[in-house]
N, C-alpha and C positions, 0 to 999 in steps of 0.2 A: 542642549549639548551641540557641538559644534560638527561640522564634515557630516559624512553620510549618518544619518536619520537610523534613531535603533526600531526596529521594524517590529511589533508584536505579530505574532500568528495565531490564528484561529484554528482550530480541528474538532468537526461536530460530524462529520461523514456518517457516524456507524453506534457503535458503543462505547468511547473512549471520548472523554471531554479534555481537548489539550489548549497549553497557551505555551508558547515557544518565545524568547527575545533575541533576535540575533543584529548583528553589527558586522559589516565589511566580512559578511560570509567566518566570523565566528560569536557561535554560541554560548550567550551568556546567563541564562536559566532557562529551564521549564517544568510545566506540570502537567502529571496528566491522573485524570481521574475515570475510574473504567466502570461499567453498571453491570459489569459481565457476570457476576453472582448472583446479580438480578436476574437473567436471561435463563443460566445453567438449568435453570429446574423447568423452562420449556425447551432444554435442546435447539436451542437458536435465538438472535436475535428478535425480540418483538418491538416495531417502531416504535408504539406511544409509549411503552416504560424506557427506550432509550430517551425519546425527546424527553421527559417529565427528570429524567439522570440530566440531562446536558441545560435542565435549565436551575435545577441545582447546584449545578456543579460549577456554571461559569463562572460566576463571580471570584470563589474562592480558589479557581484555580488561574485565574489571571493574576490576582494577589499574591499567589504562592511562588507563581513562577518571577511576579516581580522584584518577592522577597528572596528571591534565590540568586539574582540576580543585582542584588543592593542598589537599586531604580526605585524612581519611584513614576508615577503615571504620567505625569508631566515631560519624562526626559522620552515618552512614547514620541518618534516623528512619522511613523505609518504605521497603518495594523493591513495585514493578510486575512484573505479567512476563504475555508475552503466554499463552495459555491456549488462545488458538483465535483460526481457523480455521488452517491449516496441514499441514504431515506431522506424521503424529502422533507417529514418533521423537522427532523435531526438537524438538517442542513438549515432549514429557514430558523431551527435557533441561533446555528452560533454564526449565522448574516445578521438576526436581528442586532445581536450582542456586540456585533463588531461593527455594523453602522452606528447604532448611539454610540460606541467610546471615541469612532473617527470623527463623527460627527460635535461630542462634546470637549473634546482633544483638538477642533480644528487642524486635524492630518485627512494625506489622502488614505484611499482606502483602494484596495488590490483582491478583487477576486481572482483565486487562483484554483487549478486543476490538482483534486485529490495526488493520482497516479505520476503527474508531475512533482509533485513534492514529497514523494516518496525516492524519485528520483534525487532530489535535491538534497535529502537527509544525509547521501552521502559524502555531499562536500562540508559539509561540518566535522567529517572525521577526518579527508585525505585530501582540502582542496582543491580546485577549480575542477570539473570535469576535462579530462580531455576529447578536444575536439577532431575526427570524429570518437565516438564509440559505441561499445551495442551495450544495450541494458538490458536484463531479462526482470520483469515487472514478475510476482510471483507471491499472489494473496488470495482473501476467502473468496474474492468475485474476478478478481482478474489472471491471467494468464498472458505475456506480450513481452517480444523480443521485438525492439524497437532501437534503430538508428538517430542514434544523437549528437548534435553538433553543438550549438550555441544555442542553452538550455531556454534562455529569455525573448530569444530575438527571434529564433527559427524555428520553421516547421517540423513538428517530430515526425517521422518517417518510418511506418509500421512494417517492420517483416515481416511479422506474424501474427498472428494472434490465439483465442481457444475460440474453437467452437460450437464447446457446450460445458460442460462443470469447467471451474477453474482447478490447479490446482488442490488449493485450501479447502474449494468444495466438496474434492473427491474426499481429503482426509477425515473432512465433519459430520459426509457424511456414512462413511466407511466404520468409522469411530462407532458411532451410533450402534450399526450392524455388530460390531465385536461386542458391543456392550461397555465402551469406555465414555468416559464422561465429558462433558463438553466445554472448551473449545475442542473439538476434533484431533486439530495439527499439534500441540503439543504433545497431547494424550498420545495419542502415534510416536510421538518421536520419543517420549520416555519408556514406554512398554516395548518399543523395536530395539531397545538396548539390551535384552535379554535374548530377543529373536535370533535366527537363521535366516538372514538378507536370502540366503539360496532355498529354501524349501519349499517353496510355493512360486509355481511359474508365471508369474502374470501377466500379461499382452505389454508389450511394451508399443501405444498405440501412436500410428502417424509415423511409419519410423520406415516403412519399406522403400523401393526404388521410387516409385510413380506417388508415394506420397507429398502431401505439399512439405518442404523441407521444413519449413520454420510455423509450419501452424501446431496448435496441442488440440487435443481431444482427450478426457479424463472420465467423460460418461462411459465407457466400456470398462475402464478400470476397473471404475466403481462397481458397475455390474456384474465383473469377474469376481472382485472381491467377495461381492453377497451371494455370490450364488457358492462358491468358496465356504463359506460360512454356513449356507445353507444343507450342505452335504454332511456337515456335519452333526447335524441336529441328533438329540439325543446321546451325544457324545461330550468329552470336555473337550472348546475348542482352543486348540493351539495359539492364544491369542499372537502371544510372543512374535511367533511365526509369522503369522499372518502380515501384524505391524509390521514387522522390519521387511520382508518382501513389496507390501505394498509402497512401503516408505523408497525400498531401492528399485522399481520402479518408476516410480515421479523423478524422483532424482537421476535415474539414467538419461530419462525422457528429456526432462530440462536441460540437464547441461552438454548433452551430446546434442541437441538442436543450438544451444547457445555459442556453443564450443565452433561449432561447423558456421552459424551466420560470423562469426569474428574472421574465420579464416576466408571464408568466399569475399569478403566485404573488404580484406586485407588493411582488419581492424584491428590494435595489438592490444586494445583495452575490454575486457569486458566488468558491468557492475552489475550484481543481482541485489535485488530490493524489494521490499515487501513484508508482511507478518509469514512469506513462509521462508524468506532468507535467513530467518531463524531457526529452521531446521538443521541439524547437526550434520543430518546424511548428506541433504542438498550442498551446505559450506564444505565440506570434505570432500565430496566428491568435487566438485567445480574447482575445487583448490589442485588437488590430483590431475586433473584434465587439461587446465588452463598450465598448468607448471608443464606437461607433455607438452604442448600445442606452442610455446613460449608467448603464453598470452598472460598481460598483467591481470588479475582479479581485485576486484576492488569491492566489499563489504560493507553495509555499515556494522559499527556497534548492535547487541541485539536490543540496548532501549532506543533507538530510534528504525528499527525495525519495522516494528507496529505500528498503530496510528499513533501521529503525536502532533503537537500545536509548533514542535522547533522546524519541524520540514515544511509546513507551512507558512512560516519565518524563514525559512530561508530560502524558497522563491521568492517573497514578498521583497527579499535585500537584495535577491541579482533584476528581479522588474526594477527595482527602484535603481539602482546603479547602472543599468542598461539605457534608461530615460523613458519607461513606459508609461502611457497613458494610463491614469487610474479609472478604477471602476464608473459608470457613471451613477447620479445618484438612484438612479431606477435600479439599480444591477438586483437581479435576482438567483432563482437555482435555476440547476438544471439536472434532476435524477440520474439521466440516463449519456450525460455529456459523454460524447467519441474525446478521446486524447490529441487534437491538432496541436497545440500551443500552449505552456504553462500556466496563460494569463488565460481566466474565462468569464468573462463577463457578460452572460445572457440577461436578455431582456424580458419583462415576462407582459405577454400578449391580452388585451383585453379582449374578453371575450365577445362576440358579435351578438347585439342585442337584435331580436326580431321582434317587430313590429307589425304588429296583423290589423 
């Protein structure tokens, strides 16, 4: 195929096996395969039955999203694949997966930054990002309002961050506490349909004068929540209640910190991303506040929400159309990768043999 190179993307991070194909920043299939029914019955992700799902899963989900796509392997001129942050089983599958096909494909190959490409999922719905603007990143592990320019070329620029549960962590593991089933975040956001967002008062944390403006903290949430729940032992608890309070907490906390970096920043764009921008309260509210504030919001779709192989794909298309260096063949993971730059390609260290 001719001009820019249709780029496959890799996503092996967590629980969800994706394969994305994108072309000049639009999306032309994907697949994704989840092991999450696997997990539910220990209340959380466990590494080796994710990694043992994602090495099931790749083949037939690279094929599906090719067939979705009417491609065939050949018309592949790069693959992505994410490198980091993640389990690191998980991660060194869908690297090994995506070295052999670059490798037997004779294309480069692009390791890229999970968190980044969650970012990037949402220029497949509303094109280019604008440069600058603030992004609020908002999933099971992460929590980050972050300034963004030139998503491929430039350093991203952290406002804020969490400083202990994310998020998704509070709702998973809040969830748990009510008694609702796992994943956490939707369970919450389906049972708070029924709630009183007002009944239950819960610390809205990080949020005072002398606090850091743009940092989150979700561990005292959580903690109000169960001790909340705990008060009421022997009783039936108001789960309803409970849900939607805590749900409209997170959500006030997110978008009145996100709301306020747009304005100081005298940024007119904001985009929230992540598996928890799939929250109803979160997109409603930030819709409500942004519309007050005359700030554009910008969404993805809720399937590319979650982990997927197309956000993957499509940092792999702006590296490639920016003129980045591809991975080298060493490139490895990196668990616990910080968010500098979409492109990440760590090296992985040999260890120092001693000699006695």
């Amino acid at each position: 195929m001719r001009g820019t190179p249709v780029v496959l993307g890799i996503e092996s991070s967590c629980d969800e096996t994706g394969a994305g194909l994108v072309r000049d920043g639009r999306l032309l299939g994907h697949a994704v395969a989840s092991s999450m029914d696997e997990h539910a019955r220990f209340g959380g992700v466990v590494p080796e039955i994710a990694a043992r799902a994602h090495v099931h899963s790749f083949t037939p989900v690279v094929h599906r999203a090719l067939e979705e796509a009417g491609l065939r392997m050949s018309d592949i001129g790069a693959v992505a694949v994410t490198t980091g942050p993640g389990l690191s089983g998980a991660l060194q599958v869908g690297l090994a997966g995506a070295k052999s096909l670059a490798y037997a494909l004779d294309v480069p190959l692009y390791g890229v930054h999970h968190l980044a490409g969650h970012v990037a999922a949402d220029t497949l719905a509303h094109g280019p990002l604008p440069d600058p603007c603030v992004v609020l990143i908002v999933s099971g592990g992460h929590t980050s309002l972050l300034l963004v320019r030139d998503l491929a070329r430039d350093r991203i620029v952290h406002l804020g961050d969490t400083l202990d549960d994310a998020a998704g962590e509070c709702f998973d593991k809040v969830a748990r506490v009510f008694g609702l089933p796992y994943p956490g975040g939707p369970a919450i956001d389906r049972t708070a349909r029924t709630g009183d967002a007002r009944a239950v008062a819960f610390p809205r944390p990080l949020t005072g004068p002398r606090d850091d403006p743009y940092g989150f903290s979700f561990s005292g949430l959580k903690t109000a929540a169960a001790r909340w729940a705990e008060r009421h032992r022997g009783q039936v608890l108001p789960v309803a209640d409970g849900a939607a309070s805590l749900q409209e907490a997170v959500a006030d906390v997110l978008t009145r910190k996100a709301v306020a970096a747009c304005t100081a920043n005298g940024v007119g764009t904001l985009v929230v991303v992540g598996g928890v921008a799939a929250n109803s309260r979160v997109r409603s509210l930030a819709e409500e506040r942004c519309a007050a504030a005359g700030i554009t919001l910008r969404v993805p779709p809720l399937r590319l929400c979650t982990d997927n192989g197309a956000m993957i794909a499509a940092i792999g298309d702006l590296l490639v159309r920016a003129g980045a260096e591809p991975a080298p063949l060493d490139v490895s993971i990196d668990p616990s990768a910080p968010l500098d730059h979409a492109a990440l390609h760590p090296v992985a260290r040999a260890a120092a043999v001693k000699v006695s």
